[in-house]
N, C-alpha and C positions, 0 to 999 in steps of 0.2 A: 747572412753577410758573406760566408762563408762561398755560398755558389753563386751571387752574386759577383762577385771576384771571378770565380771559375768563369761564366757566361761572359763577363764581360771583354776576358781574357781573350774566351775563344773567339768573340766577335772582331776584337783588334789582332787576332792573327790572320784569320780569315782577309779583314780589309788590307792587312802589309800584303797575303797572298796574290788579293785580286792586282791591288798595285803594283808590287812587281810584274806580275803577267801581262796586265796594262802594258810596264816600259818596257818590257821585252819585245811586245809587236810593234811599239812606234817605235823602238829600232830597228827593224827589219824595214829592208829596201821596199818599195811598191813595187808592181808590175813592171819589169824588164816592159821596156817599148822596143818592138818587134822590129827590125828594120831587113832592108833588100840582103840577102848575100848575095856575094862576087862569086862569080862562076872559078872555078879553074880552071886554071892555063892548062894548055893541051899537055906540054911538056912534062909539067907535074902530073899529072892522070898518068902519060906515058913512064914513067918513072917509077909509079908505085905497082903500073903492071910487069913491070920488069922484074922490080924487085922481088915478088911473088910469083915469080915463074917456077915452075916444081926443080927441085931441087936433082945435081945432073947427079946420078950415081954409078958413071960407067957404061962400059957394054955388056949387054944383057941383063941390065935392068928392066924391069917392067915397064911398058909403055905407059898406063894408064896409072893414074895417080892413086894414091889410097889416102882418102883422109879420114882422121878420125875425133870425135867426138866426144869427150870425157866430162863424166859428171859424179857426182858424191852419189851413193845413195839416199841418205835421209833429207836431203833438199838442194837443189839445184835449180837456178832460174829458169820458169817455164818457155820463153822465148827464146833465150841466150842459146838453149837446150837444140829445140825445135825447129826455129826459123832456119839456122844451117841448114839441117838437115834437110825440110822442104825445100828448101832453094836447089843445092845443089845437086840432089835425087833428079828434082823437075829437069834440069837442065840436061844430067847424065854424061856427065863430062869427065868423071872419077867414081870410083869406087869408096863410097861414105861410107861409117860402120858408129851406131852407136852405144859408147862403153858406159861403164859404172866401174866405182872400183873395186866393187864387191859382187856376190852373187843378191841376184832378189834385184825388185821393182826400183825404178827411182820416184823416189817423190820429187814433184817438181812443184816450185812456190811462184807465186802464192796459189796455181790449181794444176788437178791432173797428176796421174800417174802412169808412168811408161815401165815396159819393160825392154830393158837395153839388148842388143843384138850379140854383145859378148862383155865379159870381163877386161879388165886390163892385162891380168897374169895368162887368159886364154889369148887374147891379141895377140899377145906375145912371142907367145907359142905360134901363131898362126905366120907371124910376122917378125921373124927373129930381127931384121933388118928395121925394122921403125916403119914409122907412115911417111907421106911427105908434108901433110900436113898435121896440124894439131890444133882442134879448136878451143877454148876454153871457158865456159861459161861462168857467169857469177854462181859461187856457191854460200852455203851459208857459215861455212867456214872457210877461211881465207889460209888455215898453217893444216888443211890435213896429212898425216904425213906421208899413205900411198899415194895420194894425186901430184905433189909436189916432186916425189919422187920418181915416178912416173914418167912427169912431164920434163924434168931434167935431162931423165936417160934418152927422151926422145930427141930432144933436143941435141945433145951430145952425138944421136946417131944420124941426125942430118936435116930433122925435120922443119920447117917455117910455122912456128907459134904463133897463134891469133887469140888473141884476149881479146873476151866479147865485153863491153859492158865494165864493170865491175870485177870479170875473168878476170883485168889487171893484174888487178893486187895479187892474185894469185901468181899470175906469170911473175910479178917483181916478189913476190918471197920464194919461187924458185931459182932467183936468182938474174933473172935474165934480162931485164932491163936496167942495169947500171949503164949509165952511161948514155944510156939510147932519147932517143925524143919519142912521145908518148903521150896517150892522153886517156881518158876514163871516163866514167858517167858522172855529170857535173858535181852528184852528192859526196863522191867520194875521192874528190879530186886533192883536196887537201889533205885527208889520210895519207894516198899514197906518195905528196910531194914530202911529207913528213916521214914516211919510213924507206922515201929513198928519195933520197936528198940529189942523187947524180941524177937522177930524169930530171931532162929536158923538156916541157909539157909545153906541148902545141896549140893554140888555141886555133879556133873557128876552124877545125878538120873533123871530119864525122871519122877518120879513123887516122892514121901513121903508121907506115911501114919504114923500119929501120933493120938493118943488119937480120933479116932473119927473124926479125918478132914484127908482128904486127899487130894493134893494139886499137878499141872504137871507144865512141863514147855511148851514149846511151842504147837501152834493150834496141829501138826501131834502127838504130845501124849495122843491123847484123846484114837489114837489105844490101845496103850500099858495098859493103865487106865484100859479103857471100857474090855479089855479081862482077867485081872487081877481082874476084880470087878465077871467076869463071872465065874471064875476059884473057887473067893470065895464062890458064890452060889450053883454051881453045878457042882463044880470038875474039875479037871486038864482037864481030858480027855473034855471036852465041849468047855472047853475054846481052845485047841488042834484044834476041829474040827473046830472054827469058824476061828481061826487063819489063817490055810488052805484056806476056803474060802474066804476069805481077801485077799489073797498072800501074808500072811507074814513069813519069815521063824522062826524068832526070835521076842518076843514080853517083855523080861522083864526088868530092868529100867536102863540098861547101858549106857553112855549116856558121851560127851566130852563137857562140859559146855566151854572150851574156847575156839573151834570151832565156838563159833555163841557170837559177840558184832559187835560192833558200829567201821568199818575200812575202811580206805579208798576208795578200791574198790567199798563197798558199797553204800558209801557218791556220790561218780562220776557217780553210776550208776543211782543212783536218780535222781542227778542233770541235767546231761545230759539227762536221758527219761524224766525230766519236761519241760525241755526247749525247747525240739524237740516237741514243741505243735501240731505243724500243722500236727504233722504224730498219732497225737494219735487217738486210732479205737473205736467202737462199737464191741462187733463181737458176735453175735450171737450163743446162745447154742439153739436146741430145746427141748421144755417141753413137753417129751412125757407119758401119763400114765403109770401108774406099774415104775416109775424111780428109781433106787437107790439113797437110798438119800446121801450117804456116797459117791461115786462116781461124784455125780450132784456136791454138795460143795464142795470136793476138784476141780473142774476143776473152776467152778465159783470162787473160791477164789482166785487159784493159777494168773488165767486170770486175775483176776481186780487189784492184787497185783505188776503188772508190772510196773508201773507210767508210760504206754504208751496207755493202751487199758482198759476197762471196760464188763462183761460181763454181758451180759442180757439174760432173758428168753423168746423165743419166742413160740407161740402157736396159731393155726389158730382158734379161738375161747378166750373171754377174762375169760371163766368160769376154775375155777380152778383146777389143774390136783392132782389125788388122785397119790401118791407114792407108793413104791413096800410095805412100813410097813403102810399105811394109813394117812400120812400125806397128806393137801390140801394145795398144792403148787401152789402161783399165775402167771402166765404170766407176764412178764415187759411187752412186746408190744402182739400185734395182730397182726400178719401176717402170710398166706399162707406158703411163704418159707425167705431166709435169702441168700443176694448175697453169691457168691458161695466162694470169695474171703474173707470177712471178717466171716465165717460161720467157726466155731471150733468144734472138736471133746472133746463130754465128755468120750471118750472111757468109753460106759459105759456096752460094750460087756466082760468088761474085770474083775480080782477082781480087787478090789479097790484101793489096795496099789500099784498093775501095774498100776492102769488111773493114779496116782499121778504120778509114775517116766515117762510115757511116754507124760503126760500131761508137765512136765518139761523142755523134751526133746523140743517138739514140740514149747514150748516159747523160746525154745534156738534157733532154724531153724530159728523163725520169727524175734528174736529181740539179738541174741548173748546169747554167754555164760555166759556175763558177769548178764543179767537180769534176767537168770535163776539162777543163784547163789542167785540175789539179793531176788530172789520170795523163794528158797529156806531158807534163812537164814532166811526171816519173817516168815515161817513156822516152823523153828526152826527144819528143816527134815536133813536129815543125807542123801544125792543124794549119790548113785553108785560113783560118781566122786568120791565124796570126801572119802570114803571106800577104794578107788583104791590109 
């Protein structure tokens, strides 16, 4: 009688379980219906290049810009991290430098591990005077208290703050966005209107430059950012050429903020690639010298974003591979080669913004359209499909 009870119990907890989770996803939205963005006005473009022009510090200040790059050691967004840095290298418009706040590797999420080009406390040293930029990527903690502090002093000493992504938050618990108009990666948009109630949050801009911070929305805006930061430096026409080079045809902050939230689709496509445990993959990029680093992260990112498969770096040797801008990128494994089945292309024959949409496709072959969507809406990218 006894377990009777017991079984019966657990059966009617069980059925309230599935039911709630049932009404959980019929309330969630359906799929955002994808519609045209409106271009921007010349004026506004011109305005944000303005406002990102290197900051004047005098006679006899250095000509060439310094910017620099800061991430946590123990996890810092692989894109957020990277894509700067590729961009702005390629272009060669300033002098990029990428920091950690400590000594040793950074892990970067969800793949890849880099070793940073200096410390913050050596920057420092190198660089009594500040940079003129600051970039800030999504970290995996939002209150750590050298980065925070860090980025304050920068700030204070003259520098233009860019929050990539999710960086946000970070720049608003240093402080720096009260007040300002602002905006983030769609997931975490209501966090940060929650713990800073004075931002102004702009919808349909892929980024907002106000007073000295400048702030995007999701990981693939770091494009639009990074060639609008270059455009400031040194001219339309540069920023044009690198554009090109990238493959992109349009780079300025157009953008459908209610394309990309929290809907059904998405919720199922999670749940289901979590629960199909037993088919989830390894699969192998190789780490070859001279890599792009912009091309390497988006595929590394987009791959490990599937909640089916994870991407690692392999290299037949465990010493670390120098990048096409000089970064020292480390091997996840050691191996010769990578079975032939779970082995991916970083299309890294290609520009960047193509390895991204074809990198896409390719998740879609192996796992449906529906995980390519889901990989695309955490990157906050705008697929061909959905333009169509």
């Amino acid at each position: 009688m006894r377990n009777r009870l017991l079984l019966w119990s657990g059966l009617a907890a069980v059925v309230l379980c599935l039911a709630a989770g049932a009404g959980w996803l019929l309330s969630l939205p359906p799929a955002a219906a994808a519609v045209a963005t409106r271009p921007i006005a010349q004026s506004e473009t011109d305005a944000a290049i303005a406002a990102l022009a290197p900051p004047e510090r005098g006679s006899g200040w250095r000509r060439r810009p310094l910017i620099a790059i800061v991430g946590i050691n123990d996890a810092t967004e692989t894109t957020d991290y990277l894509m700067p840095y590729g961009i702005l290298r390629r272009a060669d418009v300033a002098d990029v430098v990428a920091l950690a706040t400590k000594p040793g590797p950074v892990t970067l999420y969800p793949a890849l591990e880099v070793e940073p080009q200096a410390t913050i406390a050596e920057f420092d040293l190198r660089h009594p005077d500040g940079a003129d930029f600051v970039i800030v990527p999504a970290m995996s903690r939002d209150d750590d208290p050298a980065a925070l502090a860090w980025i304050r002093s920068q700030a204070d000493k003259g520098a233009i703050v860019i929050g990539v992504c999710a960086g946000a938050k970070i720049v608003g618990n240093a402080g720096l966005l009260e007040g300002r108009r602002a905006t983030t990666h769609w997931y975490y948009l209501d966090e940060l209107r929650e713990e800073h109630p004075t931002i102004r949050y702009v919808a349909d801009r892929r980024f907002v430059v106000d007073r000295g911070v400048a702030t995007t929305t999701g990981i693939s805006a770091s494009m639009p950012m990074a060639l609008t930061l270059i455009a400031a430096i040194a001219g339309r026409e540069r920023a044009e050429d690198t554009a090109r080079n990238l493959g992109l045809e349009q780079w300025d902050a157009r953008h459908d903020s209610d394309a990309f939230r929290f809907t059904r689709p998405f919720a199922l496509a999670v749940i289901r690639n979590t629960l199909t445990f037993w088919n989830h993959e390894q699969l192998g990029l190789e780490l070859e010298p001279g890599v792009d680093e912009v091309s390497l992260a988006l595929a590394a990112d987009a791959w490990s974003r599937t909640y089916r498969s994870r991407a690692v770096t392999f290299a037949g040797s465990a010493d670390p591979r120098r990048s096409r801008n000089g970064l020292r990128i480390r091997p996840d494994r050691v191996a010769a080669d990578w079975p032939a089945a779970q082995r991916v292309p970083a299309f890294l024959d290609r520009p960047p913004a193509h390895a991204l949409d074809q990198t896409l496709d390719a998740i879609g072959r192996r796992y449906g359209r529906s995980t390519a969507d889901l990989v695309a809406t955490q990157l906050e990218y705008r697929t061909k499909d959905r333009e169509r």
